[in-house]
Predicted model as a PDB file, atoms N, CA, C, CB and O in Angstrom, pLDDT in the B-factor column:
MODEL        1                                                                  
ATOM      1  N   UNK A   1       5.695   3.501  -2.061  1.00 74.00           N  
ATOM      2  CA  UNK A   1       5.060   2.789  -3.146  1.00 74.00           C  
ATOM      3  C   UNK A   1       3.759   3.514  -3.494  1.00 74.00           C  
ATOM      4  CB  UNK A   1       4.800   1.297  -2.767  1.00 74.00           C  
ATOM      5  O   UNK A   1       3.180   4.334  -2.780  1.00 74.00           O  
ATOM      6  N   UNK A   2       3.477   3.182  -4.421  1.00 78.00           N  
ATOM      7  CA  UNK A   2       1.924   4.050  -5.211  1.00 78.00           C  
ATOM      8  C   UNK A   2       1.070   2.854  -6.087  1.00 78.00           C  
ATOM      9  CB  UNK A   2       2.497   5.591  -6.702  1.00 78.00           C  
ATOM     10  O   UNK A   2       1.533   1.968  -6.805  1.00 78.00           O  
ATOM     11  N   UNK A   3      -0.124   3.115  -5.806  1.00 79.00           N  
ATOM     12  CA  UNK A   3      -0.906   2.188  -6.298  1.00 79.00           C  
ATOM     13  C   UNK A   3      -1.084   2.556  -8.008  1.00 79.00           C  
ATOM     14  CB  UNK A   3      -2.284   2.192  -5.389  1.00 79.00           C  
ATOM     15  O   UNK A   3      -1.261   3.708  -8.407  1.00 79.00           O  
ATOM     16  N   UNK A   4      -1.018   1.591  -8.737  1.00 70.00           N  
ATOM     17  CA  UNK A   4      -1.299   1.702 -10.225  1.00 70.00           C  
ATOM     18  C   UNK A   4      -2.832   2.217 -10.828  1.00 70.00           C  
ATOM     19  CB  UNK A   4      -1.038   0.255 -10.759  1.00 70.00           C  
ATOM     20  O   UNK A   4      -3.260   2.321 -11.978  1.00 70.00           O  
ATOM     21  N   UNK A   5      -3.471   2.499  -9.411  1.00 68.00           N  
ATOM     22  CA  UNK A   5      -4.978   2.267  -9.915  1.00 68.00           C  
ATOM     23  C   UNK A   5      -5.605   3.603 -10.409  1.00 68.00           C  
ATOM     24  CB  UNK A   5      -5.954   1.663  -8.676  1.00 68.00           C  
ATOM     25  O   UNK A   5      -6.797   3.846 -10.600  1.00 68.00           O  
ATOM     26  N   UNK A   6      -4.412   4.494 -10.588  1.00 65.00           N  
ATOM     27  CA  UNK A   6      -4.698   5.695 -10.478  1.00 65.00           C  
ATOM     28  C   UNK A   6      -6.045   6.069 -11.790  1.00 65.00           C  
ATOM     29  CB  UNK A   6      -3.191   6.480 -10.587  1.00 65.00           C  
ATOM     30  O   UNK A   6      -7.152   6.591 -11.664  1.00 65.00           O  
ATOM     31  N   UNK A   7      -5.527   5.681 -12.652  1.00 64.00           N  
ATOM     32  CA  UNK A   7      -6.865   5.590 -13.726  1.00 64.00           C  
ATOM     33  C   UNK A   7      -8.536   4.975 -13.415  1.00 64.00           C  
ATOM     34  CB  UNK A   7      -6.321   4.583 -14.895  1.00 64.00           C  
ATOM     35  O   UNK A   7      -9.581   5.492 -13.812  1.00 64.00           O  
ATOM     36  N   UNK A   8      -8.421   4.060 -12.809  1.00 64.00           N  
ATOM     37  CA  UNK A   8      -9.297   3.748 -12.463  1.00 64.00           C  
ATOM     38  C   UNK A   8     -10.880   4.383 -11.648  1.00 64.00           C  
ATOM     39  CB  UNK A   8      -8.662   3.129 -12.095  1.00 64.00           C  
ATOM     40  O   UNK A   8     -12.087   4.561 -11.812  1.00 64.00           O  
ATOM     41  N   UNK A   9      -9.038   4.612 -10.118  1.00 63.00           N  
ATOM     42  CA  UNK A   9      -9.827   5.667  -8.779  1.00 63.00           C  
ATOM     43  C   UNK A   9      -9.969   7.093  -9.302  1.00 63.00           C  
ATOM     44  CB  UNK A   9      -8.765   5.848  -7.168  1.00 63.00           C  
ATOM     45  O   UNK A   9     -11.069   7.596  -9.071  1.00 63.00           O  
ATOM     46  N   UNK A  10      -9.204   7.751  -9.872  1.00 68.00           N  
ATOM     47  CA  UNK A  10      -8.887   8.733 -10.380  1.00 68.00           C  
ATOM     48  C   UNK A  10      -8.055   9.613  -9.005  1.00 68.00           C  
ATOM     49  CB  UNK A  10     -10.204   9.314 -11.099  1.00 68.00           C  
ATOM     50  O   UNK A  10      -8.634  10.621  -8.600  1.00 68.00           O  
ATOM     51  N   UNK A  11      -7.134   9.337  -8.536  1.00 74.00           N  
ATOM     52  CA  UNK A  11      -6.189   9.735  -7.907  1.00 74.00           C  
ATOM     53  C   UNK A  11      -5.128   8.917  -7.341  1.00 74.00           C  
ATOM     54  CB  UNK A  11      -6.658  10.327  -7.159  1.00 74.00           C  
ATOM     55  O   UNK A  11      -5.262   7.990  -6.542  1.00 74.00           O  
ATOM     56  N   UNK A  12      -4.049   9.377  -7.855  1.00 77.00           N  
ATOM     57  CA  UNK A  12      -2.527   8.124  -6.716  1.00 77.00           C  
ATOM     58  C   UNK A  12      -3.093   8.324  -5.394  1.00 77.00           C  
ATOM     59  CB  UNK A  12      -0.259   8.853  -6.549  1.00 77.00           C  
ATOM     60  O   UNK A  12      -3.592   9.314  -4.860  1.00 77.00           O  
ATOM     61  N   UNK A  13      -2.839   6.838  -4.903  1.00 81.00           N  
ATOM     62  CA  UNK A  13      -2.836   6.311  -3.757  1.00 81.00           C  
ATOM     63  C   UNK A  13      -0.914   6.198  -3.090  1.00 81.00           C  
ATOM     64  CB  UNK A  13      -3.744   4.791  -4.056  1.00 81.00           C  
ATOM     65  O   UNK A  13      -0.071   5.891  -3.932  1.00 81.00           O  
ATOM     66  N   UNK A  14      -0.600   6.378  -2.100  1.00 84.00           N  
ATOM     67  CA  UNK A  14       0.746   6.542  -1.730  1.00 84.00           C  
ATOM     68  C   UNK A  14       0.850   5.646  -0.920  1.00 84.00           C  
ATOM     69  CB  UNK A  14       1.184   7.734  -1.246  1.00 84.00           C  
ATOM     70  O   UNK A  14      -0.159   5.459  -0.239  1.00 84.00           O  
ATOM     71  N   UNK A  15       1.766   4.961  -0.716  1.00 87.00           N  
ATOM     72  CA  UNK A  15       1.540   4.245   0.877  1.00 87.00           C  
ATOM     73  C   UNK A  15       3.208   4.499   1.476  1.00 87.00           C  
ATOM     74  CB  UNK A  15       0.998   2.074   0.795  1.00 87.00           C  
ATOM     75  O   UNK A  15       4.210   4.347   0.778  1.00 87.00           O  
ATOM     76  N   UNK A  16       3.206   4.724   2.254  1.00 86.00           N  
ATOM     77  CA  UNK A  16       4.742   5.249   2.471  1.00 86.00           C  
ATOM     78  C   UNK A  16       5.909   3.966   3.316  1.00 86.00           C  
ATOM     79  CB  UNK A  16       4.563   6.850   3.642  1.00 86.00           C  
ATOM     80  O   UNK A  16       5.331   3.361   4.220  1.00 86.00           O  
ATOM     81  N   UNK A  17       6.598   3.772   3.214  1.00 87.00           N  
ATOM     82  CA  UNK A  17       7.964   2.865   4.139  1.00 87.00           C  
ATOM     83  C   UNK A  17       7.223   2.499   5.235  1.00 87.00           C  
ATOM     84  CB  UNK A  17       9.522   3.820   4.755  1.00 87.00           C  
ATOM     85  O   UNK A  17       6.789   1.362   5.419  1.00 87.00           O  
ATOM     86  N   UNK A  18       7.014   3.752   6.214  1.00 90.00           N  
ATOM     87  CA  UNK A  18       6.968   3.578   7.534  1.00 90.00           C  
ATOM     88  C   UNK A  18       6.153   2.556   7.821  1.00 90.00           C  
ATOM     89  CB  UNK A  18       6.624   4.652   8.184  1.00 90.00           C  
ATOM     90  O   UNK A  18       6.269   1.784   8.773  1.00 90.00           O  
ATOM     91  N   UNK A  19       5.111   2.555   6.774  1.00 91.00           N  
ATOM     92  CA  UNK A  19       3.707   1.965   7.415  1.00 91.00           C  
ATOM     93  C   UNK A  19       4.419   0.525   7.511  1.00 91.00           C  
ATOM     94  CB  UNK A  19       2.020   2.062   6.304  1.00 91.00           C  
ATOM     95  O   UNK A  19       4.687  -0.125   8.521  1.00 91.00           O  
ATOM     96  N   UNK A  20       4.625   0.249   6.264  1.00 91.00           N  
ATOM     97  CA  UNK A  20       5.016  -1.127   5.839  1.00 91.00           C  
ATOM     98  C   UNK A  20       6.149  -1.218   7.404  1.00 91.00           C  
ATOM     99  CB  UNK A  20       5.904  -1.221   3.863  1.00 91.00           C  
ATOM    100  O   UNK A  20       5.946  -1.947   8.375  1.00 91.00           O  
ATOM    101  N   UNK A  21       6.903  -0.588   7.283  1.00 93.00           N  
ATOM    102  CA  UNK A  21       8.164  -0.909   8.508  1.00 93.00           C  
ATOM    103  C   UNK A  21       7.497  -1.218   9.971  1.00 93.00           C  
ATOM    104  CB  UNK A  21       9.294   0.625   8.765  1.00 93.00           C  
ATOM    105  O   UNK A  21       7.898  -1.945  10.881  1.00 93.00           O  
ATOM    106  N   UNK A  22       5.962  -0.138   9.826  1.00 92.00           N  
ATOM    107  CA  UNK A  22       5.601  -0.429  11.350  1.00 92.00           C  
ATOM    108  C   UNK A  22       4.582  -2.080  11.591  1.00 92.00           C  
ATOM    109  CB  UNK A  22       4.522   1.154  11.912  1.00 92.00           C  
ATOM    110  O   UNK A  22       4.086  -2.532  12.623  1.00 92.00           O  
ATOM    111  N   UNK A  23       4.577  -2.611  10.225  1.00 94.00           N  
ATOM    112  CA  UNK A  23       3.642  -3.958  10.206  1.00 94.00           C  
ATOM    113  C   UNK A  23       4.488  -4.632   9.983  1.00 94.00           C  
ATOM    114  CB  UNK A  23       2.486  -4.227   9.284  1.00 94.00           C  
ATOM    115  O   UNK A  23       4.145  -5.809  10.097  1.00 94.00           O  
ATOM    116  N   UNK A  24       5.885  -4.451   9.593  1.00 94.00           N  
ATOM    117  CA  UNK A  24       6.218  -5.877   9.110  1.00 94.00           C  
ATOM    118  C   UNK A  24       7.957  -5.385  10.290  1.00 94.00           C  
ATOM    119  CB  UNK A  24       6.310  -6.234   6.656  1.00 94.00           C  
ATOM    120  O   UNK A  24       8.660  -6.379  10.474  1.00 94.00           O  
ATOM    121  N   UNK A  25       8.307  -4.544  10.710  1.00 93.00           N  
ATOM    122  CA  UNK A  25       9.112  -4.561  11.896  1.00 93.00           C  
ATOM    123  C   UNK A  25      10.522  -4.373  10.981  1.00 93.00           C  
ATOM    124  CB  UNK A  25       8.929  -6.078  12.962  1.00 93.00           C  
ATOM    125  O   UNK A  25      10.416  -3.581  10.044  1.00 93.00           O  
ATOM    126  N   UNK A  26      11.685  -4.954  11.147  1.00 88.00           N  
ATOM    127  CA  UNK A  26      12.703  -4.624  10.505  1.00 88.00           C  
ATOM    128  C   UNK A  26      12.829  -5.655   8.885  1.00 88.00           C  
ATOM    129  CB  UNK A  26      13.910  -4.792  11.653  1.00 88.00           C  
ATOM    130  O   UNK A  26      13.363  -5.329   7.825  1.00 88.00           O  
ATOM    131  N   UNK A  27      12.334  -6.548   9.139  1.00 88.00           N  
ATOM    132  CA  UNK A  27      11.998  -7.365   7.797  1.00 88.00           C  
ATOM    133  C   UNK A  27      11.085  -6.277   6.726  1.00 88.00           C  
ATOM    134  CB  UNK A  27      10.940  -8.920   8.261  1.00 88.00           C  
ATOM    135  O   UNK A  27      10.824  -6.756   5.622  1.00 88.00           O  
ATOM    136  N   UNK A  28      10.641  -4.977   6.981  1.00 88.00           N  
ATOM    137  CA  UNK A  28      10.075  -4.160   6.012  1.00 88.00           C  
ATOM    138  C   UNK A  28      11.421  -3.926   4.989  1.00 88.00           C  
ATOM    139  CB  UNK A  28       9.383  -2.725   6.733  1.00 88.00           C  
ATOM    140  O   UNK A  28      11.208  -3.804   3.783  1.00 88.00           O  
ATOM    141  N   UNK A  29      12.311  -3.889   5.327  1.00 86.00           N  
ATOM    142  CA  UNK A  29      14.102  -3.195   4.754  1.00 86.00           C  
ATOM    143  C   UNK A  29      13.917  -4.487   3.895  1.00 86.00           C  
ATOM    144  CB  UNK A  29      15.997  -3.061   6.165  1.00 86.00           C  
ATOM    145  O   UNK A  29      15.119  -4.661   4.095  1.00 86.00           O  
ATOM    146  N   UNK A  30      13.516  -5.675   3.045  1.00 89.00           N  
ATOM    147  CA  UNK A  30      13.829  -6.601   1.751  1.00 89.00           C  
ATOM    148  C   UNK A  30      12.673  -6.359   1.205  1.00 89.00           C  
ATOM    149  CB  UNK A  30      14.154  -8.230   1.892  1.00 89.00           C  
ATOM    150  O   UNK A  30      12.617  -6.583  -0.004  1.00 89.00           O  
ATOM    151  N   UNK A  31      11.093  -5.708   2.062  1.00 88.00           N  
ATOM    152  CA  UNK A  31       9.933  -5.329   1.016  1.00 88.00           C  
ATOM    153  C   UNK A  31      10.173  -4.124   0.450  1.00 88.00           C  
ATOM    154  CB  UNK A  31       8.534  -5.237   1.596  1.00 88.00           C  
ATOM    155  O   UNK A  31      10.532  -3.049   0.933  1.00 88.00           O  
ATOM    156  N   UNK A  32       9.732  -4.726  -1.445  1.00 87.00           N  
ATOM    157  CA  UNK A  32       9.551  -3.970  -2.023  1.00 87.00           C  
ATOM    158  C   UNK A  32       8.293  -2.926  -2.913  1.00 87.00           C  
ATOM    159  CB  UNK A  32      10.169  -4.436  -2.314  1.00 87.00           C  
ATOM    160  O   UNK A  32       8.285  -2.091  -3.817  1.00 87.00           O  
ATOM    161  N   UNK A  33       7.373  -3.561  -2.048  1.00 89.00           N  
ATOM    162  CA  UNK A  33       6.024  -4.011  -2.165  1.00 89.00           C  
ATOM    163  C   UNK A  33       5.182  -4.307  -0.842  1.00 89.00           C  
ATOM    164  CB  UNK A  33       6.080  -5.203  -2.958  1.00 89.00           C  
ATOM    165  O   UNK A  33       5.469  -5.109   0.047  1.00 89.00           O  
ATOM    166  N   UNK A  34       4.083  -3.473  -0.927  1.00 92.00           N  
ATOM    167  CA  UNK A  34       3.122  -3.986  -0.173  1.00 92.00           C  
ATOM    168  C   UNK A  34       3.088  -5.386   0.211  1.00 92.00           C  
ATOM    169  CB  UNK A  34       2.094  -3.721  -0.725  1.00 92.00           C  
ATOM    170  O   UNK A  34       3.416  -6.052  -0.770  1.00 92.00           O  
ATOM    171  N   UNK A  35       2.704  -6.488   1.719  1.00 93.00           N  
ATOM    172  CA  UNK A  35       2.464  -7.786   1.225  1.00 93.00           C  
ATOM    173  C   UNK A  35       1.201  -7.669   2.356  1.00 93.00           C  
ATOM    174  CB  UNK A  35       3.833  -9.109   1.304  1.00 93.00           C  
ATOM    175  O   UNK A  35       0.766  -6.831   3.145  1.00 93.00           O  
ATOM    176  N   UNK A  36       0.898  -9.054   1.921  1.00 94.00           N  
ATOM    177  CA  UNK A  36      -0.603  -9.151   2.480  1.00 94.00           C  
ATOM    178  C   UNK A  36      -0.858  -9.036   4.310  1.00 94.00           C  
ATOM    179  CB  UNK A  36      -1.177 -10.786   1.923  1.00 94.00           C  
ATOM    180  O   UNK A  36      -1.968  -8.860   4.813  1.00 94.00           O  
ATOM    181  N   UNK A  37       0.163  -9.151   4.933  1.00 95.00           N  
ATOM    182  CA  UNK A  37      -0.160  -8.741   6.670  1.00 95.00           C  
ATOM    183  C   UNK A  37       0.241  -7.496   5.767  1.00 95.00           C  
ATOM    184  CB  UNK A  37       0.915  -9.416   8.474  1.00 95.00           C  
ATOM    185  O   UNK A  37      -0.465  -7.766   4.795  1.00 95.00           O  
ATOM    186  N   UNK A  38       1.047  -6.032   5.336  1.00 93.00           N  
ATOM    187  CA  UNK A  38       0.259  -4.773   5.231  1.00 93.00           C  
ATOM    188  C   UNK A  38      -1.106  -4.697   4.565  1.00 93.00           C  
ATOM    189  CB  UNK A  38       1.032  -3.878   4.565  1.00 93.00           C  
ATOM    190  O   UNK A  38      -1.198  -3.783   3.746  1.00 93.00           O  
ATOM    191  N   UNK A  39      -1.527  -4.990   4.631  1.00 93.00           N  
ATOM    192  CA  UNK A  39      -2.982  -4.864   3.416  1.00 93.00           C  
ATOM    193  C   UNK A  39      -4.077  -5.470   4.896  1.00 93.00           C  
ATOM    194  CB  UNK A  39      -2.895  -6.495   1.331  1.00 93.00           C  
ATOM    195  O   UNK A  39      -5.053  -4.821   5.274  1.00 93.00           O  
ATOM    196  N   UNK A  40      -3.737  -6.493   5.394  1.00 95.00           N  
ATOM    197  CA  UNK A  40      -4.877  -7.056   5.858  1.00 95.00           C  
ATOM    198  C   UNK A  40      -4.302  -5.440   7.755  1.00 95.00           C  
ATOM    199  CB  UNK A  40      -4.776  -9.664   5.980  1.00 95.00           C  
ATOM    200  O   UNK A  40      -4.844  -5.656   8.839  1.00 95.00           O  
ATOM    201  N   UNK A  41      -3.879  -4.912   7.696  1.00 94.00           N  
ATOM    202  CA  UNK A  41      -3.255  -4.143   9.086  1.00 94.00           C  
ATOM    203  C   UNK A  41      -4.069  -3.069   8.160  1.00 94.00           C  
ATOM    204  CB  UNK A  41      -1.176  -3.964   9.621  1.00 94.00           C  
ATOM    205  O   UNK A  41      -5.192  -3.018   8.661  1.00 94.00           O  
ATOM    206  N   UNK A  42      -4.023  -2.360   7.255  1.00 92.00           N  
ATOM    207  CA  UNK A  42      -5.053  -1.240   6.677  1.00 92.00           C  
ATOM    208  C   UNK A  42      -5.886  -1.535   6.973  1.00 92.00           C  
ATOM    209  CB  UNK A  42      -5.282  -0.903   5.467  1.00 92.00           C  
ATOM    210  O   UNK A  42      -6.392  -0.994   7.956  1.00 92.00           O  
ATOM    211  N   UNK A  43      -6.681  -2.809   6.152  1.00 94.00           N  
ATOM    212  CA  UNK A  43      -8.278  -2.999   6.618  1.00 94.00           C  
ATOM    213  C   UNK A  43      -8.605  -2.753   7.717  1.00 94.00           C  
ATOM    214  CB  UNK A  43      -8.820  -4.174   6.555  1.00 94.00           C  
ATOM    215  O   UNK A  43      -9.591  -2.113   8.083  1.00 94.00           O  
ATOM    216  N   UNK A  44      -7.690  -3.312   8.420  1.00 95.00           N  
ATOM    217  CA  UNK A  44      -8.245  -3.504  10.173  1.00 95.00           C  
ATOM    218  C   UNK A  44      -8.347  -2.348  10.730  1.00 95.00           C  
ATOM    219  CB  UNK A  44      -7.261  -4.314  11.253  1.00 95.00           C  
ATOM    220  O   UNK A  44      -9.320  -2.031  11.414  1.00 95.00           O  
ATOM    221  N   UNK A  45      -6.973  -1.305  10.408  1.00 93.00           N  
ATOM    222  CA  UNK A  45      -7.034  -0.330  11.141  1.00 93.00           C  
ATOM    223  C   UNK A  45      -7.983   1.117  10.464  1.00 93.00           C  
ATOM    224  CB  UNK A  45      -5.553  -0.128  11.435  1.00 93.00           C  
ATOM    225  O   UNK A  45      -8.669   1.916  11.101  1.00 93.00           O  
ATOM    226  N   UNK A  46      -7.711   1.073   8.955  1.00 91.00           N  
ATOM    227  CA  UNK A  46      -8.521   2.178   8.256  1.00 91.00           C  
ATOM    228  C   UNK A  46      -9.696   1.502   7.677  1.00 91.00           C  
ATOM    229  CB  UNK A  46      -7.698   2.965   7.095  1.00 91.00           C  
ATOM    230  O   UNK A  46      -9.926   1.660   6.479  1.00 91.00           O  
ATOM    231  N   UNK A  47     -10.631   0.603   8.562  1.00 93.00           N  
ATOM    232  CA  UNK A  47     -11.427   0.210   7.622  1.00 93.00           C  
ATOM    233  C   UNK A  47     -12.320   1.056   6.439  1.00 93.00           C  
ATOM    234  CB  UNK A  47     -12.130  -0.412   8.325  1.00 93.00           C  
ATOM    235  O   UNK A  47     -12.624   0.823   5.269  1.00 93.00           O  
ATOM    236  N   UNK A  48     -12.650   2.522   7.701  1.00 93.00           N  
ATOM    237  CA  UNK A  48     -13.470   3.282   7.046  1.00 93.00           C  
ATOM    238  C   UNK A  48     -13.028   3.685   5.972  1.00 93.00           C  
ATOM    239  CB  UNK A  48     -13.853   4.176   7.642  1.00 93.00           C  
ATOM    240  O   UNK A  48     -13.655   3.412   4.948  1.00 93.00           O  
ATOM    241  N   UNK A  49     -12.026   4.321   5.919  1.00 89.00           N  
ATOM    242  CA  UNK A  49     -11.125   4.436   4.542  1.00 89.00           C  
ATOM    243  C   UNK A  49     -10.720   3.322   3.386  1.00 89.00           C  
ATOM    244  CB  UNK A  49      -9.861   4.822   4.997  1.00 89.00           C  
ATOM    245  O   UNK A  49     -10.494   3.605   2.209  1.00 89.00           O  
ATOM    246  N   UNK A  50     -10.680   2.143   3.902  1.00 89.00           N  
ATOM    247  CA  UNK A  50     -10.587   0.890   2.897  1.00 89.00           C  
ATOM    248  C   UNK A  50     -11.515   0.889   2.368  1.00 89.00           C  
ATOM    249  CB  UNK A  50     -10.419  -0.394   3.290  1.00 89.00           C  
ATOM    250  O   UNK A  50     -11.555   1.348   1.226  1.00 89.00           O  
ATOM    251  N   UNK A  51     -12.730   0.334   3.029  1.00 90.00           N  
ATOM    252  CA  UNK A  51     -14.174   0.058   2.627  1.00 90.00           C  
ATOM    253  C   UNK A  51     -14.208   1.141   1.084  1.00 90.00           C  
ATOM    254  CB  UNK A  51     -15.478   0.606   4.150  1.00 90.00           C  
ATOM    255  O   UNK A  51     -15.105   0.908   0.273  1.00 90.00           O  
ATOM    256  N   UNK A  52     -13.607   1.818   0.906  1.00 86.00           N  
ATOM    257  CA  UNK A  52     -14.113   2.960  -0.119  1.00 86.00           C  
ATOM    258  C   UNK A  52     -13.274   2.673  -0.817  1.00 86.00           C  
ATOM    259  CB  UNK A  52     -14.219   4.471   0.149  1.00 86.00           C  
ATOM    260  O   UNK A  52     -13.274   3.659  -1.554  1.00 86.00           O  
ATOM    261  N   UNK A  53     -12.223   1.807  -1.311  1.00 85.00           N  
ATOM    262  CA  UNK A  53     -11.518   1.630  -2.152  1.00 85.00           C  
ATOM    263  C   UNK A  53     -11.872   0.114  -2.889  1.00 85.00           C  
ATOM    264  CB  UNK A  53     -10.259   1.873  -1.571  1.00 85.00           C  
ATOM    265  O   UNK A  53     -12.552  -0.756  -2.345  1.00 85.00           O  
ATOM    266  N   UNK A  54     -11.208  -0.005  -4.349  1.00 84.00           N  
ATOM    267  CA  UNK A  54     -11.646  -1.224  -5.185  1.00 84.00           C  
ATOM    268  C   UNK A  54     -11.201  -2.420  -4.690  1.00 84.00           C  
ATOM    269  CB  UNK A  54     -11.201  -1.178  -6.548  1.00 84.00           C  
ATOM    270  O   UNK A  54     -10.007  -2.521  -4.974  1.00 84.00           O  
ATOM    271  N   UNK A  55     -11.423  -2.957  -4.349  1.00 87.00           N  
ATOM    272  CA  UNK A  55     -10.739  -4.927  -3.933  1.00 87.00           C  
ATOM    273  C   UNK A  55      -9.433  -4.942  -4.756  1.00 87.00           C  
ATOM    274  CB  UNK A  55     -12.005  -6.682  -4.745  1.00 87.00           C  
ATOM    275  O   UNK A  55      -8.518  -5.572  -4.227  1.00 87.00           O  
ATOM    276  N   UNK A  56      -9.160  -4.341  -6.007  1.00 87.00           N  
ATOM    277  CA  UNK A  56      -7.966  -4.610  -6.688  1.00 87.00           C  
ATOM    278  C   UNK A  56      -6.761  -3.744  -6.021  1.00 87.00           C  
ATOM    279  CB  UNK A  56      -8.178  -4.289  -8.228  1.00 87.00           C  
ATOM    280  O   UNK A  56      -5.578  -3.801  -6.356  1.00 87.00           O  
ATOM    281  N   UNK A  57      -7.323  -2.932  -5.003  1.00 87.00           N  
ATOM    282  CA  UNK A  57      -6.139  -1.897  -4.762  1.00 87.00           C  
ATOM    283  C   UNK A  57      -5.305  -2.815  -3.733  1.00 87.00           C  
ATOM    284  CB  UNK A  57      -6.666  -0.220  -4.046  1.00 87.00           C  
ATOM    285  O   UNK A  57      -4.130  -2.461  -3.639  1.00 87.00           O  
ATOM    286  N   UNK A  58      -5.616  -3.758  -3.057  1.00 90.00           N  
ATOM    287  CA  UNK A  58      -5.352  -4.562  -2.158  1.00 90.00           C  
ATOM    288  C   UNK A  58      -4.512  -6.151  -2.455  1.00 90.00           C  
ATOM    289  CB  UNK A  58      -6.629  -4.646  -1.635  1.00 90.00           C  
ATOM    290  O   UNK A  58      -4.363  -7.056  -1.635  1.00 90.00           O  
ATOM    291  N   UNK A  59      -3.972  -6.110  -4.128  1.00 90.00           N  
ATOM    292  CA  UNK A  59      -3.564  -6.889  -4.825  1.00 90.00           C  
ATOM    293  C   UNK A  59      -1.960  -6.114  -5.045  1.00 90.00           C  
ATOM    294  CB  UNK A  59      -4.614  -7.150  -6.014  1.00 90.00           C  
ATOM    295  O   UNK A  59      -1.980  -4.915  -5.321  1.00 90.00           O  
ATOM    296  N   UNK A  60      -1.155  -6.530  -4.971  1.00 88.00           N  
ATOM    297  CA  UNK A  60       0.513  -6.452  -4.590  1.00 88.00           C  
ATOM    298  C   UNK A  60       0.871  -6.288  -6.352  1.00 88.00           C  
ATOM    299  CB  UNK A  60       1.383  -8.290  -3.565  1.00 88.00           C  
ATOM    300  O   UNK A  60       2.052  -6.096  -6.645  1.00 88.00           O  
ATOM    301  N   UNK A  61      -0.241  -6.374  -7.565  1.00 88.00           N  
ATOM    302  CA  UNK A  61       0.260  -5.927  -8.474  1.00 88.00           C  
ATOM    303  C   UNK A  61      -0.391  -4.883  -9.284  1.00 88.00           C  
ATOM    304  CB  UNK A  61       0.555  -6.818  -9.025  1.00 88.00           C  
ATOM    305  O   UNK A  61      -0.383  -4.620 -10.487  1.00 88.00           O  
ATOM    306  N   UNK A  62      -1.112  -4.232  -7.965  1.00 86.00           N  
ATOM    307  CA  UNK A  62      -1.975  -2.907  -8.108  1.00 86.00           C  
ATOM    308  C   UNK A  62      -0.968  -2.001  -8.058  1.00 86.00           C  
ATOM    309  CB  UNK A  62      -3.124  -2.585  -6.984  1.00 86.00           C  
ATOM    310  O   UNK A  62      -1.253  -0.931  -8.596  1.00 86.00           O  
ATOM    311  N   UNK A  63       0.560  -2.112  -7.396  1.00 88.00           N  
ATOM    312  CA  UNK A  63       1.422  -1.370  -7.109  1.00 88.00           C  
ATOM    313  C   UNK A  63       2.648  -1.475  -7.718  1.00 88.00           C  
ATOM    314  CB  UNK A  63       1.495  -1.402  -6.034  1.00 88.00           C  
ATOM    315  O   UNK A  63       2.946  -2.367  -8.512  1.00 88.00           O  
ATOM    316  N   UNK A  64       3.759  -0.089  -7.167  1.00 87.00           N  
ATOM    317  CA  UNK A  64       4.297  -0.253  -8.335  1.00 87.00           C  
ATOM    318  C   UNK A  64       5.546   0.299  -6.746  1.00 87.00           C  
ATOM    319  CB  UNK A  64       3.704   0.703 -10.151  1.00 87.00           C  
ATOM    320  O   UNK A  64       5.033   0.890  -5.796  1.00 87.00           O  
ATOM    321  N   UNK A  65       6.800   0.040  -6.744  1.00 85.00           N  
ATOM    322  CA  UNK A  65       7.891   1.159  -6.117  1.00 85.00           C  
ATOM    323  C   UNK A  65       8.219   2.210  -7.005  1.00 85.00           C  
ATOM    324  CB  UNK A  65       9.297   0.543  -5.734  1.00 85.00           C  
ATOM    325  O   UNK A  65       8.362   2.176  -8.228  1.00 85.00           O  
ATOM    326  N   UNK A  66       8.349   3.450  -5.950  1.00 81.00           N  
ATOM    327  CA  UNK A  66       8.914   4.637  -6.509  1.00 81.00           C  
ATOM    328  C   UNK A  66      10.325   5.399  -5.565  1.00 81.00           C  
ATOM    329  CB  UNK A  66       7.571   5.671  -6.612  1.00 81.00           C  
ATOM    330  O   UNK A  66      10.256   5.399  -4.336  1.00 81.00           O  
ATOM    331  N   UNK A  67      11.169   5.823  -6.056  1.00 77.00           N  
ATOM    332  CA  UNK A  67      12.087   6.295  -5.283  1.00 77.00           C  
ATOM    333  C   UNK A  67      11.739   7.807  -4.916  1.00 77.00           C  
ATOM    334  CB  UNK A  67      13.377   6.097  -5.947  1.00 77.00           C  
ATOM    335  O   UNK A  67      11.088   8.570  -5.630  1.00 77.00           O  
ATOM    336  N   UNK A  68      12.378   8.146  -3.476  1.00 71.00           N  
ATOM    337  CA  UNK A  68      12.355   9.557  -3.366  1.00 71.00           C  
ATOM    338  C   UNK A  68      12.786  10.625  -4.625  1.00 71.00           C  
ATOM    339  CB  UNK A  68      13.213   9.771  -2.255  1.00 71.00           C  
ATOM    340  O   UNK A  68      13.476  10.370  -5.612  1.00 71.00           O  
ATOM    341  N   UNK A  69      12.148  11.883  -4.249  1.00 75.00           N  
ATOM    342  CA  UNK A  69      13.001  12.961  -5.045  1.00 75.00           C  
ATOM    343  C   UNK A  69      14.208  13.227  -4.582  1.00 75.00           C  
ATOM    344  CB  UNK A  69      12.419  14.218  -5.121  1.00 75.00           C  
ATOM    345  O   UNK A  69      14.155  12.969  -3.380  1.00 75.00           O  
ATOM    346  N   UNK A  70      15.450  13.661  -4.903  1.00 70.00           N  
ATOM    347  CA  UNK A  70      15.908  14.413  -4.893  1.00 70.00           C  
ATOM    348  C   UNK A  70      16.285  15.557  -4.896  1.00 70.00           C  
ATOM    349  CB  UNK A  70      15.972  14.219  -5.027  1.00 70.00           C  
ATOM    350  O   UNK A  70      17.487  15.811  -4.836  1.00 70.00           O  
TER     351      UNK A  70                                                      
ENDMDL                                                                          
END                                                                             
């Protein structure tokens, strides 16, 4: 998934499967979308890196799904 905020921040933000799979366990396989235990597991764990981002990036319609390349 990729954050929409790209205009804003001025760079895509990525967040990849795994993360989501490693916070939310096998129930990650029906998210299609960030949800709020991933968001509140960033803060906690990247705060330093959160802290530097907008409060809106942390909103589930800041984002968007994207499929792999091919």
């Amino acid at each position: 998934v990729v954050s929409r905020m790209e205009e804003h921040y001025g760079e895509e933000i990525a967040l990849s499967h795994e993360v989501m799979e490693a916070v939310n366990g096998e129930s990650a396989e029906i998210l299609r979308l960030p949800n709020q235990k991933t968001f509140k597991y960033l803060q906690r764990h990247y705060s330093q890196q959160s802290s530097k981002l907008p409060k809106e990036i942390f909103q589930r319609q800041a984002w968007e799904m994207v499929y792999p390349e091919v």
